[in-house]
C-alpha positions in Angstrom: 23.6 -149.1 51.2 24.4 -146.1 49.0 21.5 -144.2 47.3 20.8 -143.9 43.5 21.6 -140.4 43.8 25.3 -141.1 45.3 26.2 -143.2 43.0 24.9 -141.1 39.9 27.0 -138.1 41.3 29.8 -141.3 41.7 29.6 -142.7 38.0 29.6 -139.2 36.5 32.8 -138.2 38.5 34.5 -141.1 37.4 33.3 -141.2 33.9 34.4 -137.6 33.8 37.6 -138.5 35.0 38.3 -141.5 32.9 37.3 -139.3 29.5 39.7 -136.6 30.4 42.4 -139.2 31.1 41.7 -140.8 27.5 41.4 -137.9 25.8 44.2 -135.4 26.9 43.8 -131.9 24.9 46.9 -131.2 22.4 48.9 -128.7 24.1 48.7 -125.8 21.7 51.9 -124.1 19.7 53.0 -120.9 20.7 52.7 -117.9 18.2 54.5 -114.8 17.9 51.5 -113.2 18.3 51.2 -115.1 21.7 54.3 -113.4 22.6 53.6 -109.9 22.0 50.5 -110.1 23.8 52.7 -111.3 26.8 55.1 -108.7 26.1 52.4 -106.4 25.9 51.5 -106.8 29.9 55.1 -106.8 30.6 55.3 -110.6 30.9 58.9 -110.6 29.4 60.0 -114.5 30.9 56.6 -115.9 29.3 57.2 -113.3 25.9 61.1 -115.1 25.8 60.0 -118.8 26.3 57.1 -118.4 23.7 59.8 -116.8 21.2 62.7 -119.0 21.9 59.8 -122.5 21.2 59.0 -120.8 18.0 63.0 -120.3 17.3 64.1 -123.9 18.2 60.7 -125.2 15.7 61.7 -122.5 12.9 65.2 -120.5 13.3 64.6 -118.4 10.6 61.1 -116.5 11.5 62.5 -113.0 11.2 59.2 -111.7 13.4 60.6 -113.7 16.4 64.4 -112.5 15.9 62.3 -108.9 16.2 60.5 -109.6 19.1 62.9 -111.3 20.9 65.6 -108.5 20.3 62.6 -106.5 21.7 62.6 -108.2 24.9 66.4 -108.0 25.4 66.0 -104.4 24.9 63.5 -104.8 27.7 65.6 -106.6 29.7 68.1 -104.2 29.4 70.3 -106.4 27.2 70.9 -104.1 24.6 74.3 -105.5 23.2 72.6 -109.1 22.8 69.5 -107.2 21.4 71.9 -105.8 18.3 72.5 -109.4 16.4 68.7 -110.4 16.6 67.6 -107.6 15.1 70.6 -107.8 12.4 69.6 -111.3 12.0 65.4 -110.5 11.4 67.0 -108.0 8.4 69.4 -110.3 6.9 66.3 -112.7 6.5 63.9 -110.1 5.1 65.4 -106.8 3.9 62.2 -105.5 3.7 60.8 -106.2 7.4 59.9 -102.2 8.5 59.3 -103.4 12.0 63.6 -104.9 12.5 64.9 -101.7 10.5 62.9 -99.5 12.8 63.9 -101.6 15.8 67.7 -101.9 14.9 67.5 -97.9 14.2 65.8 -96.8 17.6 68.3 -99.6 19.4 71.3 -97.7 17.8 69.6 -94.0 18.9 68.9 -95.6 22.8 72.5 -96.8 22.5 73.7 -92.9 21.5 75.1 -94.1 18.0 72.9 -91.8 16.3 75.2 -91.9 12.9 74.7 -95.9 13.0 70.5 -95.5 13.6 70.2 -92.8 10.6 70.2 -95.5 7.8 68.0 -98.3 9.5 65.6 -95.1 10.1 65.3 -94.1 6.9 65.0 -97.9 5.7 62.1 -98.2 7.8 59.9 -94.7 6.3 60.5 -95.7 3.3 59.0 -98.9 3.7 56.6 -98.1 6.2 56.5 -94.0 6.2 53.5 -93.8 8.8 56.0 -95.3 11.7 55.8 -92.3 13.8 58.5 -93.5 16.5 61.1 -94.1 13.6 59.9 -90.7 12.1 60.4 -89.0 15.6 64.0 -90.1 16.5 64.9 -89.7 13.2 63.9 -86.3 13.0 65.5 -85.7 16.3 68.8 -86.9 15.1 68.7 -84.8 12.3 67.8 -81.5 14.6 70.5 -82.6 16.8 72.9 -82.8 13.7 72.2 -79.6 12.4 72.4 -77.8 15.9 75.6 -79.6 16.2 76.9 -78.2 12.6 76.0 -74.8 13.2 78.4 -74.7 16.1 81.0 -75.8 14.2 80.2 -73.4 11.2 78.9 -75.2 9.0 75.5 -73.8 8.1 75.4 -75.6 4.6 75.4 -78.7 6.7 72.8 -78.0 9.2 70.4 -76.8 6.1 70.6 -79.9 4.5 69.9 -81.8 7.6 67.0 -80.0 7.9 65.5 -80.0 5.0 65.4 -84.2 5.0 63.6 -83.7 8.1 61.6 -81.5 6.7 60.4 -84.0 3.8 59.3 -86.6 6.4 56.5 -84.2 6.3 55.9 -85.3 10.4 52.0 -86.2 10.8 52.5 -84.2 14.6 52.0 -80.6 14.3 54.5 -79.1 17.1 56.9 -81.4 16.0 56.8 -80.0 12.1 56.5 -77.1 13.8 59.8 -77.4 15.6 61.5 -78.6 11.5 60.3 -75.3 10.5 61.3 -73.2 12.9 65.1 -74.6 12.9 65.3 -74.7 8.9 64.2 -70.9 9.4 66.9 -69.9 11.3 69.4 -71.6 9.5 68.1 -70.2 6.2 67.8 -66.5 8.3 71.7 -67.2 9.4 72.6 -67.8 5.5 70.3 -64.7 4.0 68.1 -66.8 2.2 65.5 -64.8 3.6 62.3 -66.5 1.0 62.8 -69.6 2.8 63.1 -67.9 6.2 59.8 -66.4 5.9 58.1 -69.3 4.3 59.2 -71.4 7.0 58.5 -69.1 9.6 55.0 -68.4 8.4 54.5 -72.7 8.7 55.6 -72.3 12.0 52.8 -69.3 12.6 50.0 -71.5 11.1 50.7 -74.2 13.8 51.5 -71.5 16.5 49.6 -68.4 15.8 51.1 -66.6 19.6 54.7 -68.1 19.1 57.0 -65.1 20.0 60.6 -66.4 19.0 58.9 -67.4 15.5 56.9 -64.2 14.9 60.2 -62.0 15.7 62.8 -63.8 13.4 59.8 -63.6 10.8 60.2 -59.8 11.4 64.0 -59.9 11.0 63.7 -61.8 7.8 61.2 -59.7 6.0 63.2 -56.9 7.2 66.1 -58.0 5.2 63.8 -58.8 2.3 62.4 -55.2 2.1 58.7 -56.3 3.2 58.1 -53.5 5.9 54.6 -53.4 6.3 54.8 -57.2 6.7 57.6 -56.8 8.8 55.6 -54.1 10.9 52.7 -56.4 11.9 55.0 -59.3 12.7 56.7 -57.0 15.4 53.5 -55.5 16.4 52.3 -58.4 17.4 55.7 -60.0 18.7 55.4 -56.8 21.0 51.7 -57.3 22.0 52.8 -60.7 23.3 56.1 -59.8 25.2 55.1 -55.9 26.0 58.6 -55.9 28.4 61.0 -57.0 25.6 63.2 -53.8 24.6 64.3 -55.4 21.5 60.7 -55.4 20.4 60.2 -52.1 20.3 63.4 -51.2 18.7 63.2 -53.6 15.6 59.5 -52.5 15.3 61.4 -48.7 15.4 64.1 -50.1 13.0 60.9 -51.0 10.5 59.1 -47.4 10.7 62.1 -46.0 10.2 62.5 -47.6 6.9 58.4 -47.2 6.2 59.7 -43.3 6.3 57.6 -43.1 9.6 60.3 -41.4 11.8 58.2 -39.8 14.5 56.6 -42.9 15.1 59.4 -44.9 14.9 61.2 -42.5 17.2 58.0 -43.3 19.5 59.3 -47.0 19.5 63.3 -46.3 20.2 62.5 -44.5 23.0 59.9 -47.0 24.2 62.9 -49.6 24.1 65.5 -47.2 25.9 62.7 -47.1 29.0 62.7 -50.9 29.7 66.5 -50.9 28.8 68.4 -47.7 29.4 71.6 -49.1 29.3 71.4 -50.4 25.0 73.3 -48.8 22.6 71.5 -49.4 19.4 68.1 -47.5 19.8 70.4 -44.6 20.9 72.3 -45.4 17.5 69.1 -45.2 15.5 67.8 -42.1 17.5 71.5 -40.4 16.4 71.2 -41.4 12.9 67.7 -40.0 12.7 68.6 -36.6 14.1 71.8 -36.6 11.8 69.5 -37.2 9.0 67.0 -34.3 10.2 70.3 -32.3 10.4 69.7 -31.9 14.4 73.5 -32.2 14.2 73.6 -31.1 18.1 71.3 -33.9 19.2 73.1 -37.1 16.8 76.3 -36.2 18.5 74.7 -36.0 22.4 73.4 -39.5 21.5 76.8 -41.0 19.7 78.7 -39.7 22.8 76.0 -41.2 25.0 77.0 -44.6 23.5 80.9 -44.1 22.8 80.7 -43.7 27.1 79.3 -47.8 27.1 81.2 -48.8 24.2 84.0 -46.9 23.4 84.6 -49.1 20.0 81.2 -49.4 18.5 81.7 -48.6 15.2 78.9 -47.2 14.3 78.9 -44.4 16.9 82.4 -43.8 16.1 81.1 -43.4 12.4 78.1 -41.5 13.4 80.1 -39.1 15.4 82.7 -38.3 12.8 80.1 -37.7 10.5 78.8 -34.7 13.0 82.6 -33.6 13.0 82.3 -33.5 9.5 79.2 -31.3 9.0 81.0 -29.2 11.3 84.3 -28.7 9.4 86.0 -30.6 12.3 88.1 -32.6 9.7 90.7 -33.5 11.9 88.9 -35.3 14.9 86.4 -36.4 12.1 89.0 -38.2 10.6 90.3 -39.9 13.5 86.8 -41.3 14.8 86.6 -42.5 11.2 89.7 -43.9 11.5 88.6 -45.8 15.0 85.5 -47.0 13.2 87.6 -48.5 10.2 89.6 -50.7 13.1 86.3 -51.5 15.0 84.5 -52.3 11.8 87.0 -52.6 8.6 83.7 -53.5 6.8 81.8 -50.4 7.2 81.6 -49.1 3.7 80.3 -45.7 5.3 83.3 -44.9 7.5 85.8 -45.7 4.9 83.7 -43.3 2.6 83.9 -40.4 4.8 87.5 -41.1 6.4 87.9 -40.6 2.6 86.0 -37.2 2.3 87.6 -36.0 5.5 91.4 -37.1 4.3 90.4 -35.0 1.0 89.8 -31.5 3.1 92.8 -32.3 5.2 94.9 -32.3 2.2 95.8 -36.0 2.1 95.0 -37.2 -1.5 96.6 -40.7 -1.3 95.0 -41.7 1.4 91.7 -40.2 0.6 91.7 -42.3 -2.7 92.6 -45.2 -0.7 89.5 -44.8 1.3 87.4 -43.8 -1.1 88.4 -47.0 -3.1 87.7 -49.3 -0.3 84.4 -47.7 0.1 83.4 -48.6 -3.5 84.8 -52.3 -3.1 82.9 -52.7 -0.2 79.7 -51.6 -1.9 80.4 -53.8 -5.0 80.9 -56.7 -3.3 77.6 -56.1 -0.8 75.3 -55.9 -4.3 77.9 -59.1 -5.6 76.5 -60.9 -2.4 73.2 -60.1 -3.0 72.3 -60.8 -6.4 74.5 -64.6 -5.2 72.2 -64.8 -2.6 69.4 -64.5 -5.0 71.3 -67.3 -7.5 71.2 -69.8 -4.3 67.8 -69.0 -2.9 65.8 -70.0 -6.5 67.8 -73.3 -6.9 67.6 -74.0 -3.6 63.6 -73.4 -3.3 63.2 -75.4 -6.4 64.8 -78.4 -4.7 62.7 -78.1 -1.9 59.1 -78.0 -3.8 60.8 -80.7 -6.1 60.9 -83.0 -3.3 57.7 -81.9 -1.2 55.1 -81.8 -3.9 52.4 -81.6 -1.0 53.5 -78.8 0.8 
């Protein structure tokens, strides 16, 4: 005989039994969110048979299209990826997530012209995407790199300046929009934007050598020396063995009217780099202008034995000759510098001063005409490159009322 207690235990067993046999539970609906949690741990064949129940229930849910071109980009199925996501846009334009995924398939597939326009799609309907605002940036650097090669600086500067107006939340990377757009705008002389972009790059990288040197170089060409000065003194605090440090902090003494001490720097740059040419220039040109006529032509020769064309110490050199009454060999280093450098406004002027004393008036005129064209056109260039750097700037605050 069975005790009470067995057949307790036996009645509840069964009674459990027959209730769950009544009373099955509904089997519950997959959701899209069911499927990115799977896809989430990497569970791709329970993400695609969640997505393709929801499909065969309700074809046109552009979220599953998304997700499911998601998994075949996952699966490596990038060509059968393209039409889902294609499809999730068709259905809903406005759908950030399908641009941004159609634009980054395009960029993984290397049709970077084809992902540029989903990109953009997707910032301007969702601007904090930071993986759409990353490749799309990186496009655009690419593009501009690219144009540069070919010339085409105008290119490359527009390029960069849409990047630039994605205002990138990641510092290094708006770093890295700076300090390209300053290049290009150093490249084209528009030497405001140069510095202004540089000095963004500064802000973000305080110690950053490459950004602090063409800083130098472009307040340099915009006649701010003692700005100039403390951007090479520090480039040279930070890479102490770098020749051209010392030199282009030389080249801004020099113009500070600090000769001794910029002398200090050229010579500083010829003892980590004897074998340079330009410090040597400078050091002739200074001695030339002290009238140490002696000592500018030791250092021209010194460079004419490296490089028997350089221009400049051809030029330098014939001046000497000059001083000296040497017309004749004047004139034909001047000469040499005209065919090295038919753009050198100086040795055209005094190929035209030595052709004078040698008698040769046509050709003296000739020179001396040249000279003056050159010299016109160099202000022409200037005051054009003054034209294109306000409209230009206005454009950019015009579009980046933040920055």
């Amino acid at each position: 005989m069975q005790s009470p207690a067995c057949c307790f235990f036996l009645f509840f067993t069964l009674a459990g039994f027959a209730y769950v046999q009544e009373s099955p539970p509904v089997a519950k609906s997959p959701t899209v969110r069911d499927a990115a949690a799977a896809l989430s741990v990497g569970d791709l064949s329970r993400a695609e048979a969640d997505l393709q129940a929801i499909l065969r229930k309700t074809p046109a849910d552009a979220h599953a299209l998304n997700l499911l071109g998601i998994v075949r980009v996952q699966q490596k199925r990038e060509v059968d990826a393209e039409p889902l996501f294609q499809q999730a846009i068709a259905l809903q334009p406005n759908y950030a997530g399908a641009q941004a995924s159609l634009g980054l398939l395009y960029a993984q597939m290397g049709k970077n012209d084809l992902a540029v326009a989903p990109l953009n799609e997707a910032l301007r309907l969702d601007p904090g995407r930071k993986d759409a605002q990353s490749v799309l940036i990186g496009i655009w650097r690419d593009q501009a790199h690219a144009a540069v090669q070919t010339g085409d600086a105008e290119k490359a500067l527009a390029l960069l300046i849409e990047a630039r107006k994605l205002n990138p939340s990641d510092p290094s990377l708006r770093a890295d929009v700076q300090y390209d757009l300053g290049m290009i705008a150093l490249r084209m002389s528009l030497f405001s934007d140069a510095i202004d972009a540089f000095n963004e790059v500064l802000k973000v990288k305080p110690d950053d050598a490459p950004s602090l040197y063409a800083s130098g170089r472009a307040k340099i060409a915009a006649a701010k020396f003692d700005d100039a000065q403390q951007a090479f003194e520090n480039y040279t605090q930070l890479r102490p063995n770098d020749a051209s440090g010392y030199y282009a902090l030389g080249i801004t003494l020099q113009a500070l009217q600090r000769a001794s001490d910029a002398r200090t720097q050229y010579e500083k740059s010829i003892a980590l780099q004897p074998q340079q040419t330009e410090s040597y220039l400078q050091l002739g040109l200074m001695d030339l202008d002290a009238g140490n006529i002696d000592t500018a032509g030791e250092q021209f020769q010194r460079i004419l034995k490296r490089a028997p064309q350089h221009a400049g110490a051809l030029t330098g050199l014939g001046r000497v000759k000059f001083q000296k009454k040497q017309y004749s060999e004047a004139a034909s280093l001047l000469a040499k510098a005209v065919a090295s450098n038919p753009g050198s406004r100086e040795a055209h002027y005094y190929l035209g001063l030595a052709d004078v004393r040698l008698g040769k008036k046509e050709e003296s005129e000739k020179e001396l005409q040249t000279a003056g064209r050159i010299e016109h056109e160099e202000v022409e260039k200037h005051q054009n490159m003054l034209k294109i750097l306000d409209t230009n700037q206005i454009d950019i605050n015009t579009a980046q009322p933040n920055q």
